[in-house]
MIROMAR-806819 format. One record per residue (C-alpha): residue number from 0; chain; x, y, z. Coordinates in nm, 3 decimals, padded with zeros to 5 digits. Example, Ala and Ser with C-alpha at 12.3 -4.5 7.8 and 13.67 -1.06 7.14 Angstrom:
BEGIN
{r 0, "A", {01.230, -00.450, 00.780}} {r 1, "A", {01.367, -00.106, 00.714}} 
//
This chain:
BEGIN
{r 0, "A", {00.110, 00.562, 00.304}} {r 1, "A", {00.120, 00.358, -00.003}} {r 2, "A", {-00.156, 00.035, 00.037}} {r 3, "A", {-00.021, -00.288, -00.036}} {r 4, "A", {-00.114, -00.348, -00.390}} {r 5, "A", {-00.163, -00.016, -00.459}} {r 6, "A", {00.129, 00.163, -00.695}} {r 7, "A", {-00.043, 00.487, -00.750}} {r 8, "A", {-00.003, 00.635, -00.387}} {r 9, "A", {00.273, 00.801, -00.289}} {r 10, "A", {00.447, 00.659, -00.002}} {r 11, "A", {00.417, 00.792, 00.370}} {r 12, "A", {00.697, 00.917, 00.543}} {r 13, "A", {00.803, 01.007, 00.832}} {r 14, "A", {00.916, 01.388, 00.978}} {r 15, "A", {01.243, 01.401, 01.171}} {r 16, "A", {01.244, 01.766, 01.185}} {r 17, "A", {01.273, 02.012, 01.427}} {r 18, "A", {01.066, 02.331, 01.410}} {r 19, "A", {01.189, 02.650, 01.552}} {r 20, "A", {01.111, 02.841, 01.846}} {r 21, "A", {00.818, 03.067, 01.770}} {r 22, "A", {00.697, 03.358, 02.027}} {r 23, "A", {00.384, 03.310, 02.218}} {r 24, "A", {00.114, 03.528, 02.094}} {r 25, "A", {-00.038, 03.832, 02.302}} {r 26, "A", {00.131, 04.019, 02.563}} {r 27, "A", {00.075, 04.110, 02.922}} {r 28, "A", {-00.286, 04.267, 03.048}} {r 29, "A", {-00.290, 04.631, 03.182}} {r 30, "A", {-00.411, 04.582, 03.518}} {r 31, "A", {-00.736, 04.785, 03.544}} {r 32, "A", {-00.735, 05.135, 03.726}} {r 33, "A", {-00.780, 05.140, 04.052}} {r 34, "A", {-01.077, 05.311, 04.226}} {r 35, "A", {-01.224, 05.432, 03.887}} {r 36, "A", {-01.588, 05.331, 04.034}} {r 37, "A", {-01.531, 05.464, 04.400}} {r 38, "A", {-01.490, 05.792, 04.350}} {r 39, "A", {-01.750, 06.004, 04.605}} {r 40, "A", {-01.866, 06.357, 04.502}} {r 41, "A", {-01.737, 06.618, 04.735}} {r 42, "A", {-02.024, 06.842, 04.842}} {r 43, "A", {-01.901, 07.177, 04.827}} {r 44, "A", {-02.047, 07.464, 04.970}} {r 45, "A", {-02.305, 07.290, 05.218}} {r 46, "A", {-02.350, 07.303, 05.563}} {r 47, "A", {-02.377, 06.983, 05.798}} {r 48, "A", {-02.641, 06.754, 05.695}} {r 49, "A", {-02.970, 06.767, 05.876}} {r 50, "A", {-03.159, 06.471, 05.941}} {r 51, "A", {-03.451, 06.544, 05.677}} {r 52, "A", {-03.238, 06.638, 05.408}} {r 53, "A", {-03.284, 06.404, 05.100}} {r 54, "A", {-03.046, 06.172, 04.973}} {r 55, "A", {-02.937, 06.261, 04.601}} {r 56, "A", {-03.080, 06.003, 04.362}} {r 57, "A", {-02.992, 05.838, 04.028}} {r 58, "A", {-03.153, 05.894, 03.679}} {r 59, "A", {-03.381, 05.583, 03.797}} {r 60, "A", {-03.473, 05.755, 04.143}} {r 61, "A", {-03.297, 05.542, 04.346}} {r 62, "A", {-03.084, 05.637, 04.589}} {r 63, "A", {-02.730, 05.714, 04.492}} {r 64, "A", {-02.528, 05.569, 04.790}} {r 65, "A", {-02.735, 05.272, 04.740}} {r 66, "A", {-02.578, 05.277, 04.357}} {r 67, "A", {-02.261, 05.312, 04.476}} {r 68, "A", {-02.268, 04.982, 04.709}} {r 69, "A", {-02.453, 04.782, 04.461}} {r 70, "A", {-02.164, 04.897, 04.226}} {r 71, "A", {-01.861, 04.775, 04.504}} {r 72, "A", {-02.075, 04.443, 04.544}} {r 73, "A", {-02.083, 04.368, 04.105}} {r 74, "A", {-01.705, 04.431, 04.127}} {r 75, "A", {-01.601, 04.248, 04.436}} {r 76, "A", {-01.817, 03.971, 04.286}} {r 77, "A", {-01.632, 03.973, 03.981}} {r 78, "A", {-01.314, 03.978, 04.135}} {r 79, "A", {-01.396, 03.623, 04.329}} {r 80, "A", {-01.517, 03.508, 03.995}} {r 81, "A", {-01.192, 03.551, 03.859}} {r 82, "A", {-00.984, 03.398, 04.158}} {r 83, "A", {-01.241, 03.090, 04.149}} {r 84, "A", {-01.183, 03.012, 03.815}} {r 85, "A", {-01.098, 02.607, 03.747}} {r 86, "A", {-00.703, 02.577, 03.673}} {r 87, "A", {-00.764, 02.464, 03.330}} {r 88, "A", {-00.914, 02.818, 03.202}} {r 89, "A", {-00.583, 02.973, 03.322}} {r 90, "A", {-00.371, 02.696, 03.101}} {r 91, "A", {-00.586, 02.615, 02.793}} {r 92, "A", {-00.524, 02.259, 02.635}} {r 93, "A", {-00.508, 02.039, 02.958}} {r 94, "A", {-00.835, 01.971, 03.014}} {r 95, "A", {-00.946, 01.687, 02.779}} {r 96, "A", {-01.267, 01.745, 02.530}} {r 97, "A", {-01.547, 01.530, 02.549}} {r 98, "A", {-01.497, 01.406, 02.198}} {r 99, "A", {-01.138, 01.290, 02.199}} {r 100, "A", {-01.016, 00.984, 02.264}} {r 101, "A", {-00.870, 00.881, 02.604}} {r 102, "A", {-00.457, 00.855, 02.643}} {r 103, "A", {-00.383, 00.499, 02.769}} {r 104, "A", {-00.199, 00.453, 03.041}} {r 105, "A", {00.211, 00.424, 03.041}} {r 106, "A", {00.244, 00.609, 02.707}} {r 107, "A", {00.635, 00.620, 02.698}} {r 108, "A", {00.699, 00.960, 02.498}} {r 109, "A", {01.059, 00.879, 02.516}} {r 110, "A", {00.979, 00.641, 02.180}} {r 111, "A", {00.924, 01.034, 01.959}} {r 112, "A", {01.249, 01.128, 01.792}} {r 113, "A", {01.486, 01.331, 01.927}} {r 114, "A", {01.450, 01.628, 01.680}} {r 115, "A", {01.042, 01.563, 01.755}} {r 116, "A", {01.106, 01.643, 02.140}} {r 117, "A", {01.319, 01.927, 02.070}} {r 118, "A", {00.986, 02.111, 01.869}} {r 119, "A", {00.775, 01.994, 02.147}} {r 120, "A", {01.001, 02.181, 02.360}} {r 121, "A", {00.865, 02.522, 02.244}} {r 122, "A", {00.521, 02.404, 02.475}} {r 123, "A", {00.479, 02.454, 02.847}} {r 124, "A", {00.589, 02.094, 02.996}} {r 125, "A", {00.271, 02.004, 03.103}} {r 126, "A", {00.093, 02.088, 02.787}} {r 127, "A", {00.396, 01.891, 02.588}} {r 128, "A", {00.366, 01.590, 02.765}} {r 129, "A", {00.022, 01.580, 02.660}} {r 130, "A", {00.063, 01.659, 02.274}} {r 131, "A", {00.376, 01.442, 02.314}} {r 132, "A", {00.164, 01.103, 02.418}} {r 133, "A", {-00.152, 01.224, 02.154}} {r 134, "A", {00.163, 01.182, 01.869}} {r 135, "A", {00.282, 00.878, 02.017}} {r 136, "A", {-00.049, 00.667, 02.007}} {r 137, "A", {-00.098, 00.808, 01.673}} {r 138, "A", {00.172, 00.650, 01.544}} {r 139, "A", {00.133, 00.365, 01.714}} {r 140, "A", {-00.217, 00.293, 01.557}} {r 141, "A", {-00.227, 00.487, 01.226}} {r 142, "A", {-00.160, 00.149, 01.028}} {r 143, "A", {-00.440, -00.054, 01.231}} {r 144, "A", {-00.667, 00.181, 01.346}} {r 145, "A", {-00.669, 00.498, 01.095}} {r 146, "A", {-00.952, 00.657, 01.242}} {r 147, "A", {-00.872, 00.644, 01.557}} {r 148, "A", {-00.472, 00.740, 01.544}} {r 149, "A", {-00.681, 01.053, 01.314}} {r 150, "A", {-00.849, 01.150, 01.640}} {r 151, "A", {-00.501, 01.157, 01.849}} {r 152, "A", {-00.323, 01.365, 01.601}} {r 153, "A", {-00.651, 01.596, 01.639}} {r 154, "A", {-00.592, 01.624, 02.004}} {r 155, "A", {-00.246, 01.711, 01.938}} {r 156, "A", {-00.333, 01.976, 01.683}} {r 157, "A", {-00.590, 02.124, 01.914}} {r 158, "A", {-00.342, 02.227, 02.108}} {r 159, "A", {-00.002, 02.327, 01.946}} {r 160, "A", {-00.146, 02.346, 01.586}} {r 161, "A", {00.167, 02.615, 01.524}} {r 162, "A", {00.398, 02.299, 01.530}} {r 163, "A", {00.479, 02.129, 01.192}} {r 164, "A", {00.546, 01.804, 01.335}} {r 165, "A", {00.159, 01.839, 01.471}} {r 166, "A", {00.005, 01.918, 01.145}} {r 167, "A", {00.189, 01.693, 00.995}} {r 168, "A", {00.087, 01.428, 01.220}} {r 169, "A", {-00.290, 01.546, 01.178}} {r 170, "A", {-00.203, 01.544, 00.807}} {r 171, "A", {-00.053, 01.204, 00.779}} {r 172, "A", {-00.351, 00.994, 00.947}} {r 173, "A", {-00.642, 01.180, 00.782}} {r 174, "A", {-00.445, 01.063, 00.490}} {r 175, "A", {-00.413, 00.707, 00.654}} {r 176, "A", {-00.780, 00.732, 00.697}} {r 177, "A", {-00.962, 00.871, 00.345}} {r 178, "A", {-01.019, 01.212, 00.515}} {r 179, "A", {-00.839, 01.364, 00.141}} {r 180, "A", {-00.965, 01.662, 00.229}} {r 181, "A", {-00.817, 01.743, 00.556}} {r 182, "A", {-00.527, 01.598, 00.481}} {r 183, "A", {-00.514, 01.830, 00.152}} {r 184, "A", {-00.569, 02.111, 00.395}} {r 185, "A", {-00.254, 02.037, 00.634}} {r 186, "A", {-00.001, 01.925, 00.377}} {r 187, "A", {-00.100, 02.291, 00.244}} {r 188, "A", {-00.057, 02.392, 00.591}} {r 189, "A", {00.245, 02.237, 00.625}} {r 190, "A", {00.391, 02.354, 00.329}} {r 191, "A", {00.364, 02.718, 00.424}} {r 192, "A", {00.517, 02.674, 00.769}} {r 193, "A", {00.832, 02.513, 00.669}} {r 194, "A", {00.875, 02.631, 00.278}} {r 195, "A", {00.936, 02.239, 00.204}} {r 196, "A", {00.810, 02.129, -00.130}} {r 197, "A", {00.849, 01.791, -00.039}} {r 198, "A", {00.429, 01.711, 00.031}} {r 199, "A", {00.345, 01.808, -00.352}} {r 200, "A", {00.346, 01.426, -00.439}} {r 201, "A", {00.078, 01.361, -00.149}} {r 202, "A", {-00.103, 01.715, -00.162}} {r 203, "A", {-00.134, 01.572, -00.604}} {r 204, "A", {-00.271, 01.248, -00.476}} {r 205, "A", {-00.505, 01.386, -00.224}} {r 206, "A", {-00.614, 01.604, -00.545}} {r 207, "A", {-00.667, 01.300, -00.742}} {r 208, "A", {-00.852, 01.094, -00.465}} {r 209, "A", {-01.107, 01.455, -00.437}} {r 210, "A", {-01.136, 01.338, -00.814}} {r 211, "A", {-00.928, 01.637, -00.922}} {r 212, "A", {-00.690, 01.477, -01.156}} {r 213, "A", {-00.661, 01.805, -01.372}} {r 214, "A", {-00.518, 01.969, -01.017}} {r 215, "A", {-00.290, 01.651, -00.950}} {r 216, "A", {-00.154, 01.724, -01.280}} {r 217, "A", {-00.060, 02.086, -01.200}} {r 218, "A", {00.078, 02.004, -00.915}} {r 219, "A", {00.349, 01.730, -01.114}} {r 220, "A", {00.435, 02.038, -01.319}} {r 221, "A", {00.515, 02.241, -01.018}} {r 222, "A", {00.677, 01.984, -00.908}} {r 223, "A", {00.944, 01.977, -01.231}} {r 224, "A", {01.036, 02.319, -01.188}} {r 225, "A", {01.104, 02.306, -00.773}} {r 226, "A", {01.337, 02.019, -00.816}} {r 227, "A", {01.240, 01.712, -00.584}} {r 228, "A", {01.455, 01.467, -00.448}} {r 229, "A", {01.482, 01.125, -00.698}} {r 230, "A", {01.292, 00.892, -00.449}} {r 231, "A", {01.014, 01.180, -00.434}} {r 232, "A", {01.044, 01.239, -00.801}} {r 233, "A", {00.983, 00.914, -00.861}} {r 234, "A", {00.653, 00.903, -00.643}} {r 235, "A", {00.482, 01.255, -00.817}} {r 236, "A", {00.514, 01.032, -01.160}} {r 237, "A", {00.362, 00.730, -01.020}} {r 238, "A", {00.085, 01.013, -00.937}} {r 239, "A", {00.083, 01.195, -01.241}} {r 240, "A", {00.080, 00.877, -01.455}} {r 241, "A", {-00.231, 00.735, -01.207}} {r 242, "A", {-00.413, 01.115, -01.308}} {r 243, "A", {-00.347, 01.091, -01.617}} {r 244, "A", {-00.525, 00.692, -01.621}} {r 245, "A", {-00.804, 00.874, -01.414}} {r 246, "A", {-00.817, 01.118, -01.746}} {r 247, "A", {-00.836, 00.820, -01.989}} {r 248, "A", {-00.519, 00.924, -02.135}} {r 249, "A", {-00.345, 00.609, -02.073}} {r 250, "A", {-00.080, 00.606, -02.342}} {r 251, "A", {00.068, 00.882, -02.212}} {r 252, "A", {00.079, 00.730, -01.824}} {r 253, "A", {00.279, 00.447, -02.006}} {r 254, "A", {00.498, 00.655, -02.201}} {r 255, "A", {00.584, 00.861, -01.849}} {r 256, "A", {00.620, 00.556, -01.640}} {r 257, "A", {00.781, 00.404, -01.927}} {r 258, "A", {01.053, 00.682, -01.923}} {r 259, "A", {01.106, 00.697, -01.599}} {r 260, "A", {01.164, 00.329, -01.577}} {r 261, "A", {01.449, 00.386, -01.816}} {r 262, "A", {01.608, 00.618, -01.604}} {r 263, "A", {01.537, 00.493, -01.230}} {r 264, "A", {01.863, 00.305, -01.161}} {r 265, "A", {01.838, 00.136, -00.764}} {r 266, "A", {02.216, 00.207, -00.706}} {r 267, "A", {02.110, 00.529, -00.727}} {r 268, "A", {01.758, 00.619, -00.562}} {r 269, "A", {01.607, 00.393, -00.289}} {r 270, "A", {01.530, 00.030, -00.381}} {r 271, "A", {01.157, 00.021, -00.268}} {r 272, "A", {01.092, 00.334, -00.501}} {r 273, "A", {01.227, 00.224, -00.802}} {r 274, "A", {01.027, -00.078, -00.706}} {r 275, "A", {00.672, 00.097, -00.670}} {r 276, "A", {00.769, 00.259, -01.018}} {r 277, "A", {00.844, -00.080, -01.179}} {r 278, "A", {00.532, -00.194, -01.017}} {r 279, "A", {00.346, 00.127, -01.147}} {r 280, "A", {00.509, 00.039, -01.474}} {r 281, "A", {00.376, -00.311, -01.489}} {r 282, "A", {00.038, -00.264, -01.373}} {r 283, "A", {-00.039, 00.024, -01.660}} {r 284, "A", {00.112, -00.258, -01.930}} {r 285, "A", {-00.130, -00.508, -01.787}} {r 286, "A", {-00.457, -00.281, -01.832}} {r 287, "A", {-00.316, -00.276, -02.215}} {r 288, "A", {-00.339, -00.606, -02.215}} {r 289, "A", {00.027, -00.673, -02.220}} {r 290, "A", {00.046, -00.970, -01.957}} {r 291, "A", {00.407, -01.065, -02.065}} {r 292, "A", {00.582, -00.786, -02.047}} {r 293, "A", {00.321, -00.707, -01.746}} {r 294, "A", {00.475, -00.983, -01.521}} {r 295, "A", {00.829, -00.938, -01.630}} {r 296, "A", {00.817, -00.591, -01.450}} {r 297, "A", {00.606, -00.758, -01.161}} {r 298, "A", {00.906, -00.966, -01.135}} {r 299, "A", {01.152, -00.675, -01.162}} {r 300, "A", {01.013, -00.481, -00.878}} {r 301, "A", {00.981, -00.826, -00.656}} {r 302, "A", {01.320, -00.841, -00.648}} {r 303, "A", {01.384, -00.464, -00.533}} {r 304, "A", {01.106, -00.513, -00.282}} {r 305, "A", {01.211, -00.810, -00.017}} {r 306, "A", {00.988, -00.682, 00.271}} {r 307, "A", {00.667, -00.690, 00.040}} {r 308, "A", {00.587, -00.373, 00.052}} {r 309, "A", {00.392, -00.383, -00.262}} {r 310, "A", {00.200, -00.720, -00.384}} {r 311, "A", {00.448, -00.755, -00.650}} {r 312, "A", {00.529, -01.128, -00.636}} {r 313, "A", {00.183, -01.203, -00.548}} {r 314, "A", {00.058, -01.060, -00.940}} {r 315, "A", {00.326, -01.266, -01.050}} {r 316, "A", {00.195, -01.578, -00.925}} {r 317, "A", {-00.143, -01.453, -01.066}} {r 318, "A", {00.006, -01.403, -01.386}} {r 319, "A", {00.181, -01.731, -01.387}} {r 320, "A", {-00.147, -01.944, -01.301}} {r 321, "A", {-00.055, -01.971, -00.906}} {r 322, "A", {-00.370, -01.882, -00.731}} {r 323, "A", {-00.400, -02.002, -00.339}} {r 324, "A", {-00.776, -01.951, -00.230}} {r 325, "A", {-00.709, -01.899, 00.171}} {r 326, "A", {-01.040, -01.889, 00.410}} {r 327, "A", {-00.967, -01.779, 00.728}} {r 328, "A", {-01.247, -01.938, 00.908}} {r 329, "A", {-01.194, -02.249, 00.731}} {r 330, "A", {-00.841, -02.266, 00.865}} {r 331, "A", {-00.945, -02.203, 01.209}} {r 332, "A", {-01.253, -02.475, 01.179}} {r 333, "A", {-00.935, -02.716, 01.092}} {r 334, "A", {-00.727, -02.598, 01.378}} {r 335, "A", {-00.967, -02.704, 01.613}} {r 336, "A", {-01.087, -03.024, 01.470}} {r 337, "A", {-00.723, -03.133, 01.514}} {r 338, "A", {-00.740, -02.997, 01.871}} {r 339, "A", {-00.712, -03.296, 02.123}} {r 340, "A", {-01.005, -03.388, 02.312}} 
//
């Protein structure tokens, strides 16, 4: 979820797993004994009833035939209770909340993954469809529209929160939208369900955003003795380096990124990470006040990064004087003085 401009983030990624099967919770009701409240004394030992005997009576004094039939009426009562029940109490999570968001119409939850559909599959169909169109408008919007893709992926995790790709969906747009703290909490979440050690980069730079950079560190150091893979390596430095700025300790960011530089080769690890290190790299030189070699590592990680992803050629234009001021309302106030009239 890295920010344009931004080199300290670690990058968001997508999930192409598949969670296993898991067993429903609970089991089946015992049915409730039958007749257990219409059970009539026997009289025993009395002759036939005469029409001025008196009718036995309850610890209240009332009548206790008349107990007995206001009994039948509570239970037959609560038996049309039950039967009358709305469908959506007998299948929790259909029935939309007031405070999510509406699904639009024509949401095409053939565009998930394959190995996404296959964990949905673990969900009643009806309730999957549902969860399975909450995860596709969140990923629609989660670049645009953090806040609101946040409050799909909530919908979603409302109702199947035992699925990873669900948390992790709920975990990636809180990210997307500030919410460091939730997010913290799923990638935690996430971490447990599926033993994965791959969210310590984010779960260190949701630390640092909380302003924890002494936990963000902790978590690098966990990091070195899991093993990560190089690309996500390469993004718990860029972290660690940013806590340790956050710290004030930056010689020792520069001397980290500065290693790492050394060693990140692009034949090797992804392109667009050893880019974001360069990047990293250059932008720690340039708070030292080291604008050449600054730019010559802006320039580096341009040329690893052809789809922009970070700013890098823009702080090189900076850095070499090119500056292009560009006022959005002033270019549409020219558009339409050119219109024809």
């Amino acid at each position: 979820m890295a920010e344009q401009g931004r080199s300290d983030r670690p990058r968001r990624g997508g999930s192409e797993r598949a969670g296993a099967s898991r067993p429903r919770a609970g089991g089946a009701k015992q049915p409730p004994a039958k007749g257990s409240d219409q059970r009539f004394r026997q009289q025993r030992g009395r002759g036939p009833e005469r029409h001025d005997d008196r009718q036995r009576r309850d610890s209240a004094g009332r009548p206790e035939n008349n107990r007995l039939e206001r009994r039948g009426d509570r239970q037959r009562r609560e038996a049309s209770d039950r039967t009358s029940r709305p469908a959506e109490s007998a299948r929790p999570g259909l029935a939309r909340r007031k405070n999510e968001p509406p699904l639009p119409e024509g949401v095409d939850s053939r565009s998930l993954h394959a190995a996404v559909r296959a964990e949905l599959r673990s969900l009643p169909k009806e309730l999957a469809e549902i969860v399975a169109a909450h995860l596709v408008v969140a990923g629609q919007l989660v670049d645009d529209d953090p806040e609101l893709a946040y409050a799909h992926a909530e919908a979603a995790r409302r109702r199947a929160a035992r699925l990873p790709i669900v948390r992790e969906a709920a975990a990636e747009t809180a990210y997307a939208a500030g919410r460091y703290d939730v997010a913290l909490s799923e990638f935690r979440a996430l971490r447990r369900m599926t033993g994965s050690q791959d969210y310590l980069p984010v779960m260190a730079d949701c630390e640092r955003a909380l302003g924890r950079p002494h936990n963000a560190i902790k978590l690098a150091r966990e990091a070195d003795r899991v093993g990560l893979d190089p690309a996500l390596r390469i993004e718990m430095i860029i972290v660690e380096a940013g806590a340790r700025r956050d710290l004030g300790q930056d010689h020792e960011a520069r001397r980290i990124l500065e290693r790492a530089v050394a060693l990140a080769r692009p034949e090797d690890i992804s392109p667009i990470a050893v880019a974001r290190l360069r990047y990293a790299y250059a932008d720690a030189l340039l708070d030292a006040g080291k604008e050449s070699e600054a730019r010559q590592w802006f320039a580096a990680a341009a040329t690893l990064d052809p789809d922009h992803e970070t700013d890098a050629q823009q702080r090189v234009d900076e850095l070499d004087g090119f500056m292009i001021d560009y006022d959005e309302d002033d270019e549409a106030g020219n558009q339409s003085s050119n219109e024809p009239r």
